[in-house]
C-alpha positions in Angstrom: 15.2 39.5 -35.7 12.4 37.2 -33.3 14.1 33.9 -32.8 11.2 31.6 -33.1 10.2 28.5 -32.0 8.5 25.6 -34.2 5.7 23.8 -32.2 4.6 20.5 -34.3 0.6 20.3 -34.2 -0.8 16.9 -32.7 -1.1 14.2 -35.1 -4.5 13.6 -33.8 -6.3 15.7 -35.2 -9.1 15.8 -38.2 -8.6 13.1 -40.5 -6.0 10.7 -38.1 -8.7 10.9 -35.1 -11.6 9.7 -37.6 -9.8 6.8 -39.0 -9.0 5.6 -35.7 -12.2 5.9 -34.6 -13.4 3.6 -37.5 -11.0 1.5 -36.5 -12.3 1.4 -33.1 -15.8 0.4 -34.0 -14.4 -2.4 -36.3 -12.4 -4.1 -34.7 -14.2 -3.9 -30.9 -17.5 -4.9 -33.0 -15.3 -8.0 -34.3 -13.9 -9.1 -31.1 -17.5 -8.7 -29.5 -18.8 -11.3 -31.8 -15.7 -13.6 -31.7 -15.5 -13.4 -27.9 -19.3 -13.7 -27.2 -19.3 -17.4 -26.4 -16.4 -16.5 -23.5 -18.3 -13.2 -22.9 -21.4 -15.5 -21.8 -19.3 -18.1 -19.8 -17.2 -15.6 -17.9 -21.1 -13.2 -17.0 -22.7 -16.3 -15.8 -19.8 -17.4 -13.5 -19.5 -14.0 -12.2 -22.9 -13.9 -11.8 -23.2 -17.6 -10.2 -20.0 -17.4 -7.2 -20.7 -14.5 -5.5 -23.8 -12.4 -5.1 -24.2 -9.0 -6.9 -24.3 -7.4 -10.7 -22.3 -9.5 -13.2 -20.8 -5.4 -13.9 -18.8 -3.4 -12.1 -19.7 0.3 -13.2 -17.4 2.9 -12.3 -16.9 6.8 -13.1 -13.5 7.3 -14.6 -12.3 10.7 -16.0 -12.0 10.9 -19.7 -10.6 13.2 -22.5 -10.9 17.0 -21.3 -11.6 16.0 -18.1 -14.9 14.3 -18.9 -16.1 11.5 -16.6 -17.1 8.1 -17.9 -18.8 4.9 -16.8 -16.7 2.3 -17.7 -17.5 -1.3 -17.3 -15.8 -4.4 -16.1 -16.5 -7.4 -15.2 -17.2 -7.4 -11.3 -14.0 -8.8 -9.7 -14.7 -8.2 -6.1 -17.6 -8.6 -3.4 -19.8 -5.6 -3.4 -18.3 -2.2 -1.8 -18.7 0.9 -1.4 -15.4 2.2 -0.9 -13.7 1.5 -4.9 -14.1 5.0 -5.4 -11.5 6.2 -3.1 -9.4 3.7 -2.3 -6.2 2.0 -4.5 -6.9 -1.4 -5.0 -4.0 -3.7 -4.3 -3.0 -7.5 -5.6 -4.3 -8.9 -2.1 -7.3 -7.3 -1.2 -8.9 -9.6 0.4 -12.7 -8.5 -1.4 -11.2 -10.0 -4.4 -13.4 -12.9 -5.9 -11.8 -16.4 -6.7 -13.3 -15.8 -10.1 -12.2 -12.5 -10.1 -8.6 -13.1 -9.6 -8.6 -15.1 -12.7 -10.1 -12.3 -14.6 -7.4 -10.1 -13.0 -4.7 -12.0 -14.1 -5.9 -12.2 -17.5 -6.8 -9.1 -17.9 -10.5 -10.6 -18.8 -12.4 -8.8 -16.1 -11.7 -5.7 -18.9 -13.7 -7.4 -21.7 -16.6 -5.2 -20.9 -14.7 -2.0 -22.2 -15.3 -3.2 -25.7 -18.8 -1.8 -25.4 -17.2 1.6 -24.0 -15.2 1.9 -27.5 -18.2 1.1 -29.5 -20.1 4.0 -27.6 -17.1 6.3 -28.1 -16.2 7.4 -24.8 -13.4 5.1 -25.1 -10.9 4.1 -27.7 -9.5 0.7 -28.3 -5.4 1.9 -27.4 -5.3 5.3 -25.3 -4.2 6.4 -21.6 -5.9 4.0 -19.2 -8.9 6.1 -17.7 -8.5 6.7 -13.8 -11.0 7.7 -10.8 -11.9 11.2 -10.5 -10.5 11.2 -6.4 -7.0 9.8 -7.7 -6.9 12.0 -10.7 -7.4 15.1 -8.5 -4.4 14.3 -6.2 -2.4 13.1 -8.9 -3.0 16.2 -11.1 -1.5 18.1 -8.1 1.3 16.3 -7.5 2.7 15.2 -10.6 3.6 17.4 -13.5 1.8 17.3 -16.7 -0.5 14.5 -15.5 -3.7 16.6 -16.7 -2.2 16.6 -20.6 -2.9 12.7 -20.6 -6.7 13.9 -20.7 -6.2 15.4 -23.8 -7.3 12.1 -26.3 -9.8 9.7 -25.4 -9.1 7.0 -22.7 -8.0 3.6 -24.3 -8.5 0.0 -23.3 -4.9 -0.4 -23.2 -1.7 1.9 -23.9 1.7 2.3 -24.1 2.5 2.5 -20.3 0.6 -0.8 -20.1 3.0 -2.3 -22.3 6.0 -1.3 -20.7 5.0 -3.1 -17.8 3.1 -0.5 -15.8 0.0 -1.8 -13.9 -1.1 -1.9 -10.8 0.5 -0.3 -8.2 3.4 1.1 -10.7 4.7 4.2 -11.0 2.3 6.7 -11.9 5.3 9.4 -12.5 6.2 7.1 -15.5 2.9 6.1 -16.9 2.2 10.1 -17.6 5.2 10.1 -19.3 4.2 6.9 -21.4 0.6 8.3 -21.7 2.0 11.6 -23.2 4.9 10.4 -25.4 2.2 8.0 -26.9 -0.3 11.3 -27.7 2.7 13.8 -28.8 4.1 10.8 -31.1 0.5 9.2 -32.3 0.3 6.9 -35.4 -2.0 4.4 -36.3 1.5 1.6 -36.6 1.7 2.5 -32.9 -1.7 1.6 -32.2 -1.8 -1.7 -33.8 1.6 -2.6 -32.4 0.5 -2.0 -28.5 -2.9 -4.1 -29.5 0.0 -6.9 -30.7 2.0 -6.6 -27.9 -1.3 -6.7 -25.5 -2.6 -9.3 -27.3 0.9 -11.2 -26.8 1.0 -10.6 -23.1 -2.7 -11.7 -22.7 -2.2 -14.8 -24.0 1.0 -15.1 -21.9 -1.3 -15.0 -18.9 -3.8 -17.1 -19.5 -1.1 -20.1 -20.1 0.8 -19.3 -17.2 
């Protein structure tokens, strides 16, 4: 005489969440190597054009609320205000070699080390700063449950279109529909997809 209510369990869990983690280490170990000759080329012109680290190190917060450093390469002249303030397609600190790297989504070659560490996964909610995650967490509803797997390289709101100064209602959305529906099909077809629209950006 209860009605009662079926609530699916994640599909992340136990045996899913190792095999992509395998698959994380894989393939971010074989892009390292494949990459490394473009790897060196893009450090030493960061290094050369503008003064400071060839890294940009930043703390993002990761699953359960966990921060991370997460690297990139450094796109902009040295600051002290990245933490707290949304960074916009003309800011005016941003490198020449660094809007390049932008554009092609290169300056976020880097991250491959952060998936071979594990505090990152190679497709996963992008990770955001601690000050906008607070405010957003606030304001928009279920923003937190994003924080529930961990962060990814790219992810399904990136495909869709949804960088940069986008919508951050509907990148929750994205970021939660991609953890409630999980499968490891989905995960190599966003890597294709990014794959695709990186190499649409380096032509144009």
């Amino acid at each position: 005489g209860y009605p009662l209510l079926h609530l699916p369990r994640t599909t992340l869990r136990g045996t899913s969440r190792g095999a992509k983690r395998v698959f994380d280490v894989c393939v971010a170990g074989i892009m390292l190597i494949l990459v490394a000759p473009l790897y060196a080329v893009l450090a030493l012109t960061v290094k050369l054009t503008s003064p400071g680290p060839v890294y940009f190190r930043q703390a993002r917060v990761g699953k359960h609320g966990k921060v991370v450093d997460v690297l990139k390469f450094r796109s902009m002249l040295v600051n002290t205000d990245s933490d707290t303030q949304w960074s916009v397609d003309d800011d005016v600190r941003v490198t020449a070699i660094g809007a390049v790297l932008r554009k092609t989504s290169l300056d976020e070659l880097p991250q491959l080390w952060n998936v071979i560490r594990g505090n990152m996964s190679l497709v996963g909610p992008r990770p955001e700063r601690p000050y906008f995650v607070e405010q957003f967490q606030e304001e928009i509803p279920h923003y937190q449950d994003r924080h529930r797997v961990p962060v990814g390289l790219t992810g399904l709101a990136q495909v869709n279109g949804l960088r940069g100064n986008t919508s951050i209602d509907e990148r929750a959305w994205f970021d939660n529909h991609y953890i409630d529906n999980w499968s490891m099909g989905g995960d190599l077809v966003i890597l294709a997809r990014t794959a695709g629209a990186v190499m649409r950006q380096v032509r144009n």
